[in-house]
N, C-alpha and C positions, 0 to 999 in steps of 0.2 A: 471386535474392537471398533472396526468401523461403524455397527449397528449403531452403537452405543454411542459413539460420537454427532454420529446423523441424529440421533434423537435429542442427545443437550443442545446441541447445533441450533435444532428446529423449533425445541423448548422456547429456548434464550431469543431465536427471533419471534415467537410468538407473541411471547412477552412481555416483551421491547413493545410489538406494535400496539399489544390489550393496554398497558399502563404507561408508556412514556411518551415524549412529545411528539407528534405528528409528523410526519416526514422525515424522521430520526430513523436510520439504518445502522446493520449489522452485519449486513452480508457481506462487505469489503473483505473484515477479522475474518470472519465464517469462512469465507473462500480460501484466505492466506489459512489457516489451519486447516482445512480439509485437504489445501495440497500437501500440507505438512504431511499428516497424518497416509497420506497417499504413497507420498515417500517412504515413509518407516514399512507399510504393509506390501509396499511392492521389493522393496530393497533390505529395507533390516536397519537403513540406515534412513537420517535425514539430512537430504541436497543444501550446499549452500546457501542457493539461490531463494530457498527457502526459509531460513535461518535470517537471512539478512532482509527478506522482506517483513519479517516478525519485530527483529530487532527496529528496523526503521520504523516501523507502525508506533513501538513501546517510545522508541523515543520521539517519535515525531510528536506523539501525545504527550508524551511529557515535557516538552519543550511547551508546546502550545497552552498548555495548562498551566506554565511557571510565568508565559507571557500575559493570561491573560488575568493573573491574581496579581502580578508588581506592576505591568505595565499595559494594561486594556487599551489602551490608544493606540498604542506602535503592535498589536496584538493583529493586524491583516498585514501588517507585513511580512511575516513569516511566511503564511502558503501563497501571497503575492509570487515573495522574490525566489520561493520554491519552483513554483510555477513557471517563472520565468527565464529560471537557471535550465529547466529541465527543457522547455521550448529553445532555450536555444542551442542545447546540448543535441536534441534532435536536429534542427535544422542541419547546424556544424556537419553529423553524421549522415543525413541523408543528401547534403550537397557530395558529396564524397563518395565516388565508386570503388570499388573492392581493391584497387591499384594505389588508389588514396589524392586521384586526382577528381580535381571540379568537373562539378557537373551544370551543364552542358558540356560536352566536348567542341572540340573547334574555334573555340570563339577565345 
């Protein structure tokens, strides 16, 4: 199963780079579904974590696609304020050591 995957996988990015526009990538999906797929053959099952990274790709696509057929203008703002929520959702978290106190200490 995994062959067979690895070869549509390789197929679809070949593809992609012989007929579609230049600098246009596949490998992001590719990767989220090879761990999918990774999951089923190591477990029997597939991890959330995996699940949710597929669903947010389906939807994130579909959002950006509904943004940019009604509203092309306000259409950067979407992976802007993505980007932005996500930057500072990290920062938040890596200020913060495992106690859930700021970091630096002392001060």
């Amino acid at each position: 199963m995994l062959a067979v995957a690895a070869l549509a996988m390789g197929g679809q990015s070949g593809l992609v780079r012989a007929v579609g526009p230049p600098g246009f990538s596949t490998t992001y999906l590719t990767g989220v579904l090879t761990g999918l797929l990774v999951d089923v053959a190591r477990r029997g099952t597939v991890g959330r974590l995996s699940m949710a990274l597929l669903g947010a790709l389906v939807v994130g696509a579909a959002s950006g696609g509904l943004l940019v057929a009604h509203a092309a203008r306000a259409a950067p703002a979407l992976p802007t304020g993505l980007v932005a929520l996500v930057l500072l959702a990290s920062l938040t978290s890596l200020a913060r050591d495992a106690e859930g106190r700021l970091w630096p200490h002392g001060e």
